[in-house]
C-alpha positions in Angstrom: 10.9 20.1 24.0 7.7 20.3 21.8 8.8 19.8 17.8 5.5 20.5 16.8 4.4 23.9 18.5 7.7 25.9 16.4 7.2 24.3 13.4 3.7 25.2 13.2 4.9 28.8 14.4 7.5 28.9 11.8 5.3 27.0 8.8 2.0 28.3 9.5 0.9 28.2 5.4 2.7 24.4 5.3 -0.1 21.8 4.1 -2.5 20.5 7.1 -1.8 17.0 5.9 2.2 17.5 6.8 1.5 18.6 10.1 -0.5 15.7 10.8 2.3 13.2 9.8 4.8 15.4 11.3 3.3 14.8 14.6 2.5 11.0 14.1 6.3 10.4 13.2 7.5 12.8 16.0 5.8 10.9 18.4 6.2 7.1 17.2 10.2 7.6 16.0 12.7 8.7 17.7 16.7 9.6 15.4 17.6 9.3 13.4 14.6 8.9 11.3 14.3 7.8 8.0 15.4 9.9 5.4 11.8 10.3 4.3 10.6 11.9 7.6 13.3 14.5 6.8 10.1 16.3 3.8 8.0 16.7 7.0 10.6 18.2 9.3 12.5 20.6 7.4 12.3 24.3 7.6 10.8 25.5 4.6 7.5 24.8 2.7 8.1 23.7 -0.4 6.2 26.5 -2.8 4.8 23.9 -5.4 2.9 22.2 -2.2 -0.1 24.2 -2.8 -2.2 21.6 -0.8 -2.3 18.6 0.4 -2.9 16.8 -2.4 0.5 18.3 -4.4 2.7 17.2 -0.8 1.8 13.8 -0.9 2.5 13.1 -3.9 6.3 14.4 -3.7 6.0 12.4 0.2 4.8 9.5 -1.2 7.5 9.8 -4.0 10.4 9.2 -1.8 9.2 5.4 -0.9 8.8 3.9 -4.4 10.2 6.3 -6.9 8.8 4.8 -10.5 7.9 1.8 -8.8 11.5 0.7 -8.0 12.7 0.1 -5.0 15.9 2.3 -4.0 18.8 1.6 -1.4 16.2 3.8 1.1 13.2 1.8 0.5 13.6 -0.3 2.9 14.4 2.3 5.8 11.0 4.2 4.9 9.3 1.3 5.5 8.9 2.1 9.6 7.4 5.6 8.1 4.4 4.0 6.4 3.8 1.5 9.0 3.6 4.2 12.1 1.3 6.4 9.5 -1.1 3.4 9.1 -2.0 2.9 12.3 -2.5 6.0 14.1 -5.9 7.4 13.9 -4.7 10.7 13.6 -4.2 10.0 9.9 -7.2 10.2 8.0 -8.4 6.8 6.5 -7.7 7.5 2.8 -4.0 8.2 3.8 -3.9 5.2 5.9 -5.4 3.1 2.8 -2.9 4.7 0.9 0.2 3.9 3.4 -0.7 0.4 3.2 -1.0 -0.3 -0.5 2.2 1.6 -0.8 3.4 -0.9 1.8 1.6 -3.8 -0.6 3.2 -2.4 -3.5 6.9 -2.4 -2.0 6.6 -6.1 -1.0 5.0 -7.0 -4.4 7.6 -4.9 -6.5 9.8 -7.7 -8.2 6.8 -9.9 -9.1 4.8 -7.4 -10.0 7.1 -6.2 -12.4 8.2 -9.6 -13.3 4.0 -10.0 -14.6 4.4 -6.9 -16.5 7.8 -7.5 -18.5 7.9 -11.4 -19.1 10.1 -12.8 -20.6 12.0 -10.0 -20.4 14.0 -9.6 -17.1 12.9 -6.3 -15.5 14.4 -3.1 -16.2 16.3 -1.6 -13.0 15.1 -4.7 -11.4 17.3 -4.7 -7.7 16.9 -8.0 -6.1 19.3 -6.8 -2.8 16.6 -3.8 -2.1 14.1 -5.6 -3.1 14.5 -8.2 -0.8 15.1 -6.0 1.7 12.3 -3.7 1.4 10.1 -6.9 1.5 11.3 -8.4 4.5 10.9 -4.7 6.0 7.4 -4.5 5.3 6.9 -8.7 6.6 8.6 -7.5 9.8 5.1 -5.0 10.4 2.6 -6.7 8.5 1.7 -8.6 12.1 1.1 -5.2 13.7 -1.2 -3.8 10.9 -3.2 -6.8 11.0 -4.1 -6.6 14.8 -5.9 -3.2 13.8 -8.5 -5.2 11.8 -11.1 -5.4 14.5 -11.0 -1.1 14.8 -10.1 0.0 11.0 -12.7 1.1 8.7 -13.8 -0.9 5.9 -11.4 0.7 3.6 -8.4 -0.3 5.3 -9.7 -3.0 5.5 -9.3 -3.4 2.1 -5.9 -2.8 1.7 -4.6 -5.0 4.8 -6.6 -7.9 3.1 -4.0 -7.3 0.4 -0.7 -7.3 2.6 -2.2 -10.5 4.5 -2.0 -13.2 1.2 1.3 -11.4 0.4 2.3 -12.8 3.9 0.1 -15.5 4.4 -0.1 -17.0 7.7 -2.2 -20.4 9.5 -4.1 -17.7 11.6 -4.7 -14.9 8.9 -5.9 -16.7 5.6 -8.6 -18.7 7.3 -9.7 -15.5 9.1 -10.2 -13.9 5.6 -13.2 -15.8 4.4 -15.2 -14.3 7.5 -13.6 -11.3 7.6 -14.7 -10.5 4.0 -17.8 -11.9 3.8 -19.2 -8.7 4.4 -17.7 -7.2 1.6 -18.6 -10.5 -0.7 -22.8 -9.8 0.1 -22.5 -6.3 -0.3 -20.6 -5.8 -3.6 -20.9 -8.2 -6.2 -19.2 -9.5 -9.2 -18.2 -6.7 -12.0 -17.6 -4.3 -9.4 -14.2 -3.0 -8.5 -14.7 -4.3 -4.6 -16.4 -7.5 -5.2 -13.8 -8.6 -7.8 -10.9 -7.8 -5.8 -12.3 -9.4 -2.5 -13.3 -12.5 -4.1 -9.6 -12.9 -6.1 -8.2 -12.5 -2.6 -9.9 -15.5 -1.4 -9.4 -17.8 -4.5 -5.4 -16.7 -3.4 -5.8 -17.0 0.0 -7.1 -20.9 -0.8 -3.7 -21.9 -1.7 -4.9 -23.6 -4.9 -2.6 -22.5 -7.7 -4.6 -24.2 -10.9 -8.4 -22.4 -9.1 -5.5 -19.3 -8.9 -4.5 -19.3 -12.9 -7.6 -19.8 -13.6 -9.3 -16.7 -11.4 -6.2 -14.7 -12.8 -7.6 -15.7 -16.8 -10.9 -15.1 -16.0 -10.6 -11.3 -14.3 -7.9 -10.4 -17.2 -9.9 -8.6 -19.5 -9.4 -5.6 -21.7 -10.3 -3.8 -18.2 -6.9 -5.1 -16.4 -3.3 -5.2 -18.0 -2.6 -8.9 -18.9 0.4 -10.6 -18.3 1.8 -13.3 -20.5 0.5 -16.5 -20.1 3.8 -18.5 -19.6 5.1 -16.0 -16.7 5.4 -17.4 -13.2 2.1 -17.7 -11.1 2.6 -15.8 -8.6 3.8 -12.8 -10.9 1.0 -12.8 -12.9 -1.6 -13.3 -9.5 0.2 -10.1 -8.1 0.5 -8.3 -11.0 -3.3 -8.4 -11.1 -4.1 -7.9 -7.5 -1.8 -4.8 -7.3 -4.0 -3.4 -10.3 -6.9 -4.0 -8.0 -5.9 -2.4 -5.6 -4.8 0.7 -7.5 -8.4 0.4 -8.6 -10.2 0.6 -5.2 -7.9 3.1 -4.1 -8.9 5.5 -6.6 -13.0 4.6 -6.2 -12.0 5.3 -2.4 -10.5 9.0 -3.4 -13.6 9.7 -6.0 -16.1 9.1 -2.8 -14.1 10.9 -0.7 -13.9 13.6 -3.3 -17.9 13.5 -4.0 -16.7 12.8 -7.4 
């Protein structure tokens, strides 16, 4: 029996964008879903989801609520993972899947960057933990889209692969971005991001601090400079990303 035909029958003003994920997570998981699948699948359309835009950002909501991972983080994670890599899904929204995804895995050092020495407020290690190791568990199948994706995806799976660095995916970086590297240069939000990546990606933690002091300007939230590495390099690369994502959604826009 069809899930889609009567919901579409029933919701016909629902926004297009939840019909598209609707049939993505239909089709790719089977019950009992996440509880995050339940915004596409219920009966009624929600009247403050004018359009698209005001649905995802109540969807989007339910993964990283204030950028704090809940006991459900972790379980939505499967939810993001089947939307980014099903071409029914428009790019942008897969860009955006992933970078959630990033931002999930990044969460307690991110927030670690922002607040040091102060220990992070409604800091969770147990979900956070979990919701990381979730979003390891599909970072392998996200990464075997490369070859197919668009560049802008591209983008945001260059992210998740020095989050979960691997001896097959760093060194495949450095070719796989050089493309990016000729086209966009430094002082733009592309070139700076892709080159950070691959001073990560290198493994060298002093060229690393030092990449991280040099991009910190007035343009990107510091961090302080006797937090943890790793806190302070994520902590800027998640700001990056934010960064691209929202050039992405002005070109898309025409704005």
């Amino acid at each position: 029996m069809s899930i889609r035909t009567p919901e579409r029958n029933v919701l016909p003003d629902e926004p297009r964008i939840r019909q598209v994920f609707r049939d993505v997570i239909a089709e790719r998981l089977t019950d009992p879903r996440p509880p995050q699948a339940a915004m596409l699948f219920q009966s009624s359309v929600d009247p403050y989801w004018t359009d698209d835009r005001f649905f995802l950002g109540d969807f989007y909501d339910g993964f990283l609520h204030q950028d704090t991972c809940q006991p459900h983080t972790a379980e939505g994670v499967p939810v993001l993972a089947a939307l980014a890599v099903d071409d029914r899904v428009p790019p942008q929204q897969r860009f955006r899947a992933i970078s959630l995804l990033f931002s999930i895995a990044t969460v307690a050092d991110r927030r670690l960057g922002d607040c040091w020495p102060d220990t992070p407020r409604y800091a969770d290690p147990g979900n956070e933990d979990r919701a990381r190791e979730a979003v390891r568990s599909c970072t392998p199948d996200l990464l075997a889209r490369w070859a197919p994706e668009c560049p802008a995806v591209r983008l945001a799976l260059a992210g998740l692969a020095v989050v979960f660095p691997t001896v097959s995916t760093l060194p495949a970086l450095t070719p796989r971005l050089q493309g990016f590297v000729e086209q966009h240069p430094l002082g733009t939000d592309i070139g700076d991001y892709v080159r950070f990546i691959l001073v990560f990606a290198a493994g060298n933690d002093d060229q690393t601090l030092a990449t991280v002091e040099s991009f910190t300007t007035a343009y990107w939230k510091s961090t302080s400079p006797g937090a943890p590495t790793p806190a302070r390099t994520l902590h800027l690369l998640g700001q990056m990303l934010n960064r691209v994502g929202m050039g992405l959604t002005r070109s898309h826009s025409g704005g």
